[in-house]
N, C-alpha and C positions, 0 to 999 in steps of 0.2 A: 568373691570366690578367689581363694588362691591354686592354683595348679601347679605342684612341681612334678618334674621330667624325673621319675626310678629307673636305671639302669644297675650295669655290672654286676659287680658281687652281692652279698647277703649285708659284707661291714657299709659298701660305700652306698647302698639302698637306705640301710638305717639313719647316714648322715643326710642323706635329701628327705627322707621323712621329718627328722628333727629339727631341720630349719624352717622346712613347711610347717608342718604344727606350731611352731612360735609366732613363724610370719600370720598365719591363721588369725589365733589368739590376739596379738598386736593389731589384728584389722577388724578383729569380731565378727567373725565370716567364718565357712566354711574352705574345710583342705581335700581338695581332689590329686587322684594321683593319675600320671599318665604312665601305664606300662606298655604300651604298644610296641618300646623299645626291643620288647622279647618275642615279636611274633617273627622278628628272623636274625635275633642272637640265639644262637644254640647253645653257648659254652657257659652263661647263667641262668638260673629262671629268676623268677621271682619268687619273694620267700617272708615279705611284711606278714604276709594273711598268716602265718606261723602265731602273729604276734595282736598283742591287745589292742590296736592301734584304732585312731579315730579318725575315717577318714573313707571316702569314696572313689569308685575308679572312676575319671571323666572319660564323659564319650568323647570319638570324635569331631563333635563340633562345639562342643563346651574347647577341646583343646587348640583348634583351628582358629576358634574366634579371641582368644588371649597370644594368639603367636604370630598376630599382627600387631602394626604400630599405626597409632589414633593420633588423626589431626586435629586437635581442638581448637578452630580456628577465633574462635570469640575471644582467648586469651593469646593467640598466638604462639605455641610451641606444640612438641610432639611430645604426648605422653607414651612411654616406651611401656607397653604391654610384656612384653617377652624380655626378660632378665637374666643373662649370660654375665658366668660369671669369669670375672679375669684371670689368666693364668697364674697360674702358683696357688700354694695353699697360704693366701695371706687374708685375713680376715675385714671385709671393708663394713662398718658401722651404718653405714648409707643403705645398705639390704633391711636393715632390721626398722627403718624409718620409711621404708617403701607403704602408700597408701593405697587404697581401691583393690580393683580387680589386677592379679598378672599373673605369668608364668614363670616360673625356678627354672633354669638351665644349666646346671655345673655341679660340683661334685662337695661344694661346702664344707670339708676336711677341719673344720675345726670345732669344738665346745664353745669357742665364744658366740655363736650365730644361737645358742641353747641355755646355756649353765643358766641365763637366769628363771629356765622353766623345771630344771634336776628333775627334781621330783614326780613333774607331770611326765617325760619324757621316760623315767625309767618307769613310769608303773605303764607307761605304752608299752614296751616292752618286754611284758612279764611274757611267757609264753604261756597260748591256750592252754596248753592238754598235760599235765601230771609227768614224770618221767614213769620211763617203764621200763622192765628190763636189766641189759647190762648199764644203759643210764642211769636207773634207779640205786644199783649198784653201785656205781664209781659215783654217785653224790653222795652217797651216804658215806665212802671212805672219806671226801673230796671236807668232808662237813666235821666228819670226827679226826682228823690230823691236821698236822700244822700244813696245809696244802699248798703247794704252789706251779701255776701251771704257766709249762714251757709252750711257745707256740714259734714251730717253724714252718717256714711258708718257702717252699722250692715251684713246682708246678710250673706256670707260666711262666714264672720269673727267669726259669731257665731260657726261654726263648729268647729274653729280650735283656741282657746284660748292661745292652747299653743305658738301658734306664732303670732298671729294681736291680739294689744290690739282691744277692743270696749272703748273708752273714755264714762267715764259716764258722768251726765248732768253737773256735775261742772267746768269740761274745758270748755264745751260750754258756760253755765255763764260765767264764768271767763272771757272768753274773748270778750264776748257780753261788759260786765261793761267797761273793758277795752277802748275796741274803743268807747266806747259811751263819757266817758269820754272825748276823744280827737277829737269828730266829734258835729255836732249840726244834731237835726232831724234824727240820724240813723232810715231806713228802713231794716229791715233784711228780705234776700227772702232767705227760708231754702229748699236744695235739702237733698232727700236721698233715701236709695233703699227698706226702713222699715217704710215708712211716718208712718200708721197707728200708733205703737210706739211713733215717733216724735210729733204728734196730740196728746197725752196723756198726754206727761210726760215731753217736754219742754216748761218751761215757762217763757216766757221771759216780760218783763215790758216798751217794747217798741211796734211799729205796726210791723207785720209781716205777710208774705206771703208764703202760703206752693207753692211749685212749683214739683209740683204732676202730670203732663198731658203727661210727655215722657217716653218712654217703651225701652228696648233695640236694636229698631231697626232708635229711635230719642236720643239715651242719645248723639250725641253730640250736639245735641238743648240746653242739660246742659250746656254743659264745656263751651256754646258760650255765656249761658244769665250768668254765673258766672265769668266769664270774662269781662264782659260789667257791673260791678258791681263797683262801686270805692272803694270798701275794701273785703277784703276775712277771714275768719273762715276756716280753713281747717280740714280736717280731716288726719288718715296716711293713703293715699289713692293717688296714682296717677293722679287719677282722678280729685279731687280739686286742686291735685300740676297745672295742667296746666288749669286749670280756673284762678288760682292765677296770675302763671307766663306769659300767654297770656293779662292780666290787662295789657293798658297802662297806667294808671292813673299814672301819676309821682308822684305823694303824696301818689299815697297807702299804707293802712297797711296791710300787711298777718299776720297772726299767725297760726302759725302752733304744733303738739304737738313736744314736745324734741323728744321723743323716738317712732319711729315705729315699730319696730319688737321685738318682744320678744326669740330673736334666741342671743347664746352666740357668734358666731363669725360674728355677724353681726352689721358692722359699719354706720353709718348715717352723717358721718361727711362731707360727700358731696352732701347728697341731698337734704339739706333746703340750698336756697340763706341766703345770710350772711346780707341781707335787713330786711330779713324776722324777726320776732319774732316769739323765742321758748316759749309755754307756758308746 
């Protein structure tokens, strides 16, 4: 049995799900998930069950009994049940050759802990239920024009400066011109969690679409219409990361910013695909 630890957001759930499931599969076992995390975080829920996914909630003492460490003493060493991963988003090869029974602990920020399962991992990912509505609506714009969707992410980030930049509006420029350049007819459909803001103060010199009707109990109605988009604008946000990387357009552009964190021992070297453009 493998068990990984779901917390935070809706983006960085989906990447503890997508390492779980690979890790699964590589032990031919079952993936449990531990949410427990939310029974006194208020500021996310949980939002997998939105999605196709395969997998069970462990209890807790399926979770108790993997988040200790076993001395197997007829060989002599400690096998480590509970697997915490190191700081930074750097990708260690050693997870993906882990055997037996353990538990995920950390945040796995990157496609290489997955890419070589794509396929299985975005069809986890289809969402249950049909769009409906004004969602139904901005997919079918999203579907019949040259789409490309901006995602800015203010919110929390404002609290805490010292470590999430807030890009200001000249990367989003920047890379509006950009693709515009290289597409004919760009439509830009902009998500974010500070629309009011975004209505003020970006301007862009194309048609564009605020995409303002989901609350946190539909934001994956987002990552689905920004995925269904033929080009991506990213933010440093997990959350746009898999808007981007659920895109199948084979021509698509992402751009993404270089630097997401503003923490000294934190690396990014694995978590933009290498398709992508850093701006």
């Amino acid at each position: 049995m493998i068990i990984v630890k779901i917390f935070a957001g809706l983006g960085n759930q989906m990447f503890h799900y997508a390492l779980g499931r690979h890790s699964a599969i590589l032990n031919r076992t079952e993936l449990k998930l531990d949410i427990t995390g939310f029974d006194n975080y208020k500021f996310r829920r949980y939002g997998l069950n939105n999605y196709n996914i395969k997998a069970d909630i462990a209890t807790l003492k399926e979770i108790r009994k993997l988040k200790t460490n076993k001395l197997f003493a007829k060989v002599g060493f400690i096998k480590r049940s509970h697997i915490i991963e190191k700081p930074g988003v750097v990708f260690d090869e050693n997870i993906l050759k882990l055997r037996g029974d353990y538990y995920l602990d950390g945040c796995w920020e990157t496609e290489k802990y997955f890419r070589d399962i794509e396929d299985i991992i975005k069809d986890d990912f289809k969402v249950r239920k049909e769009p409906l509505g004004k969602n139904k609506e901005i997919l079918d714009q999203i579907i019949n024009s040259n789409s490309v969707s901006i995602h800015i992410r203010r919110g929390d980030y404002l609290c805490h400066p010292e470590i999430y930049n807030t890009f200001g509006l000249e990367y989003y420029q920047q890379a509006a011109q950009f693709i515009a350049q290289k597409i004919n007819n760009p439509h830009f459909f902009i998500f974010s969690d500070d629309m009011p803001w975004v209505k003020k103060n970006l301007k862009l010199d194309f048609p564009a679409t605020y995409v303002d009707q989901n609350n946190d109990n539909t934001n994956y109605e987002d990552i689905r219409l920004m995925s269904l988009c033929k080009h991506n604008i990213n933010a440093n946000s997990s959350f746009s990361w898999w808007g981007a990387w659920l895109n199948k357009n084979q021509n698509k552009i992402v751009i993404s910013p270089k630097k997401l964190i503003n923490l000294k021992n934190f690396s990014n070297k694995d978590s933009i695909p290498n398709s992508w453009i850093r701006m």
